[in-house]
N, C-alpha and C positions, 0 to 999 in steps of 0.2 A: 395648474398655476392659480394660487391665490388671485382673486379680483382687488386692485388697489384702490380704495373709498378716497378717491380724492375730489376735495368740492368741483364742480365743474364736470369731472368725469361724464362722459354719453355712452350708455351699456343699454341693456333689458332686462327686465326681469330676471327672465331664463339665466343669465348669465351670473349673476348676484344670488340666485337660489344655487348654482351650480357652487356658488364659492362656500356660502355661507350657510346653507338650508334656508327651510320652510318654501312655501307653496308656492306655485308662479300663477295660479287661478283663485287664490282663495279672499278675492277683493282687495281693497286698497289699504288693511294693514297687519302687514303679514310677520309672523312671532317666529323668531330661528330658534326654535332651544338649545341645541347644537353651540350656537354663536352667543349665546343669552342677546340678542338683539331682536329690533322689531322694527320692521321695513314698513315708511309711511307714501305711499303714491299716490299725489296730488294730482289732479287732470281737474281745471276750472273750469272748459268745456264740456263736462257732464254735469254738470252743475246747472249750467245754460241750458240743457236740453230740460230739463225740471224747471225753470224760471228762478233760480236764484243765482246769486254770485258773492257765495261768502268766502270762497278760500282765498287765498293769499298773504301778500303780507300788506299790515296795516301801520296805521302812524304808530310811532311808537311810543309808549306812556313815561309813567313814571321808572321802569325798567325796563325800559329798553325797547328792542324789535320784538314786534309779536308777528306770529305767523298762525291765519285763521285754517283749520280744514274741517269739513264736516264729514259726520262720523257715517256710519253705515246702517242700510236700511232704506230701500226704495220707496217704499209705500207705509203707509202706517206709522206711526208714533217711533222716533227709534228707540229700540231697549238697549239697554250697558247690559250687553253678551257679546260673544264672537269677538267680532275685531275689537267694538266700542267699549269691553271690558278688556281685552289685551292691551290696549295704549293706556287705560286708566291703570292696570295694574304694576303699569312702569314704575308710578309714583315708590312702588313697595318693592319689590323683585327683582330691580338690580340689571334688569335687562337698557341696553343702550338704544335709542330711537335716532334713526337715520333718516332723512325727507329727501324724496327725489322728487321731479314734476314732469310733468308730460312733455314730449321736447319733439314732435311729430311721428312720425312716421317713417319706419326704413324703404329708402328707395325700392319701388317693387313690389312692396310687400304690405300686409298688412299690421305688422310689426310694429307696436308701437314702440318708441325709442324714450328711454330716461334721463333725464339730465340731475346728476347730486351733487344738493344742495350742502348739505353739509347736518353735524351732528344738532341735533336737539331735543329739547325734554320740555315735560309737559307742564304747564306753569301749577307748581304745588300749592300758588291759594287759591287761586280760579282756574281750574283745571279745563274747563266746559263753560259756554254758554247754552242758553235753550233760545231757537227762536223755531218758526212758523215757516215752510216751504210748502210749497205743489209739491204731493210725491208723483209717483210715474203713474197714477188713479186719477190725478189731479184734485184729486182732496186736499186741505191742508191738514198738516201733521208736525206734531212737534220733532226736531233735530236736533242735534248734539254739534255744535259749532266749538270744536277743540281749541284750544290756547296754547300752542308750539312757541318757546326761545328759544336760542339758539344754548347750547350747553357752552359752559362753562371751558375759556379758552378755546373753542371751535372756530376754525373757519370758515364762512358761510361763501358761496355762491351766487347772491342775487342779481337779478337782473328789472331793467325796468319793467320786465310784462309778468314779472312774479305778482307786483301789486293787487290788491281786491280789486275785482272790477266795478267799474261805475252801477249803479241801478237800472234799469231802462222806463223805469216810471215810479213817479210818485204814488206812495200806496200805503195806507193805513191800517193794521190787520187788528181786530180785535182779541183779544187774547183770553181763553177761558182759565177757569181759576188751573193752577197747577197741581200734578197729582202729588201724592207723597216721594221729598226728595229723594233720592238715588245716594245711597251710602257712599262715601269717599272713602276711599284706602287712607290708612293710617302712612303720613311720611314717614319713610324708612330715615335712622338713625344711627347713630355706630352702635347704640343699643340697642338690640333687638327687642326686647321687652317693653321697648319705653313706645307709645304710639303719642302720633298727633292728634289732638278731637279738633280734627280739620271741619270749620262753617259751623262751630259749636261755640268755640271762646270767643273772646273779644280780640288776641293776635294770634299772629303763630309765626315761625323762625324759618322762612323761605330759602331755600339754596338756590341762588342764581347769579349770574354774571356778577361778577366784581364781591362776591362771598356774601357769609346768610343777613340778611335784614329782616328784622322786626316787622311784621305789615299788620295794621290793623284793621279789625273786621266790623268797626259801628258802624258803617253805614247801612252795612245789608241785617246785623242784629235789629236796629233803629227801628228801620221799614218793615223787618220784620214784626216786631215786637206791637209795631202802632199798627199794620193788617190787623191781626189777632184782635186787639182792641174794638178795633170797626167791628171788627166781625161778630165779636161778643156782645155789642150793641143793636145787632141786626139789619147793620148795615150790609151791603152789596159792594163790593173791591173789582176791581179792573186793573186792566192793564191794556198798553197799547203795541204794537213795531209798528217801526215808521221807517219806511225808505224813502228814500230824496230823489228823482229821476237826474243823472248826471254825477253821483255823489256815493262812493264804495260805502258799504256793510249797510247797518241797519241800527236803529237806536230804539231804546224803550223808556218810557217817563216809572218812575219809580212807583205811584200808586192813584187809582182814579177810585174817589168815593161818588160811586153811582146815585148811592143816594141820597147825599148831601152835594153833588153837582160841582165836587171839588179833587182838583187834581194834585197833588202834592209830589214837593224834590227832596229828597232827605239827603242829609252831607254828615258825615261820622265827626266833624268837625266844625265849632262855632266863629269858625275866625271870619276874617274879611273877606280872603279869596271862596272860600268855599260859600258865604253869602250871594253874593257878586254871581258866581259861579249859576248859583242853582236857580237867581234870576233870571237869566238869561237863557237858561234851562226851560223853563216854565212858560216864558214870553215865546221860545223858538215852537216846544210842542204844540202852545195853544193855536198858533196858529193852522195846523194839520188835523186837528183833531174834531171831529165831528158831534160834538156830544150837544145836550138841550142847553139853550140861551141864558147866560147869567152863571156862566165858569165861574169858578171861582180859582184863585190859585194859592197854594199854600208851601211855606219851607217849613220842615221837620229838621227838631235839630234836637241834641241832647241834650244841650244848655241852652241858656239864655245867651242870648249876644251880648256886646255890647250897647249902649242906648243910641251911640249914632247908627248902630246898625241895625235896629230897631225901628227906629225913624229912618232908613233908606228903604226897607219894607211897606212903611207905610204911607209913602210915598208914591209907593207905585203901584199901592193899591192891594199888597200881596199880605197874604198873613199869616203868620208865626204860630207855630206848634213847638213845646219843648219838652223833655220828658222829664218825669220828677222822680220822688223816690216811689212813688206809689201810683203810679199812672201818667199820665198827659194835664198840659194846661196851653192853655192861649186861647187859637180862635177858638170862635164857640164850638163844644165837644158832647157829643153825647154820653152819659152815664153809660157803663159797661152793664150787660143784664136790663136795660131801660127796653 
């Protein structure tokens, strides 16, 4: 007898590879080809034995519920292989992703019990984050902190101890520069031929809850584009995680110039809110951040603002970066090649 995937359902493993294939030992996300699906099992409690607490579910953005899990790989840097390239490969291959989460233990036994949550897929503009855990060496090591919605007309299961757990201290990790990004699968289309240049353009056409939206990518081009800039100037770039003790996930400030002693927010848009926004951004980090005396703070934007909001920057002391047709202008900037 078929095993019925109904949200809420409490099975095992065992019982769900019995219906459907793939492995009941082969980690936390296992691929049926058989079923073209791929079994995701959440346990936050292992997470804690390592000193983080990023899976669950978090506030929800501009689309919706997002559900955190981190990817695979105890120790050391994780690589996109094995499972952490099976859940990426969803985005292309057509296979469904299912989330279950640890739901104790069966009486008696050492069995641990699943509770499913329901279907979901892998958010196709931000697939991954990257942050900074203890692995089981107690090194820190970079992770693959996944980006689960719920699919399209699914029923989910949540519960309130799904949520990301709080922090248990305040902690500021310095972040070394990042190696060369990890290829993204091309979104799958009704065109087989046609591929997405997914973290390449400035949008791309997302499939998610309530049908595809446009999303745009200036923010991360932005930051991108002015790094490179420092960098060609011979500057030194940073970056920071910040956990909150009391407060789920982890936050990162968008760029720190070590060597100009200035921390910058970049926002893919010049309006009011996104201003507003990246003040308050900037004011929260500096307070956490431990770097030499006489911060400076700065918003990165692609335009010019407007002049009241020009003057609400200057105001507070913070200063203005904009990008032009041929490089950067505002606060003082160094010549690229200088």
């Amino acid at each position: 007898m078929t095993l019925d995937l109904v949200p809420g359902l409490i099975t095992t493993r065992e019982e769900v590879a019995a219906s459907y294939g793939g492995s009941v030992y082969s980690g936390g996300m296992v691929p049926a080809p058989k079923s073209k699906m791929l079994f995701v099992y959440s346990d936050p409690a292992t997470g804690l034995k390592h000193g983080y607490t990023f899976d669950g579910w978090t506030e929800d953005d501009d689309f919706g519920p997002l559900y955190l899990y981190t990817g695979a790989g105890a120790a050391g840097h994780q690589q996109m292989k094995l499972g952490n390239k099976s859940l990426m490969d969803t985005l292309t291959n057509g296979y469904v992703v299912h989330l279950f989460v640890s739901n104790g233990k069966a009486p008696g036994k050492k069995l641990v019990m699943q509770r499913y949550v329901g279907r979901v897929a892998l958010d196709a503009v931000e697939p991954y984050e990257e942050r900074w855990a203890p692995g089981s060496d107690g090194e820190m090591r970079r992770v693959f902190v996944f980006r689960l919605r719920p699919a399209e007309d699914a029923t989910m299961n949540v519960l309130d101890t799904d949520s990301v757990l709080p922090a248990t201290q305040t902690k500021v990790v310095e972040l070394p520069p990042k190696p060369p990004a990890a290829k993204v699968p091309a979104q799958q289309t009704g065109a087989k031929d046609k591929k997405t240049e997914q973290h390449t353009t400035a949008q791309t056409t997302a499939n998610i809850p309530g049908g595809p939206r446009t999303v745009e990518r200036r923010e991360g081009q932005l930051c991108t584009a002015f790094e490179e800039f420092l960098i060609a100037a011979g500057h030194e770039t940073k970056s920071f995680q910040i956990t909150v003790e009391g407060e789920p996930g982890a936050f990162t400030p968008d760029l720190y110039d070590a060597t100009d002693n200035v921390l910058y927010e970049a926002k893919g848009l010049a309006t009011r809110n996104n201003v507003r926004m990246a003040i308050g951004q900037l004011l929260d980090y500096r307070r956490h951040l431990k770097v030499p005396a006489g911060l400076r703070l700065a918003v990165l934007l692609p335009e010019s603002p407007t002049a009241d909001l020009q003057a609400l920057c200057a105001a507070e002391n913070i200063a203005l970066v904009t990008q032009t047709t041929d490089g950067f202008a505002g606060f003082p900037l160094p010549s690229a090649g200088a």
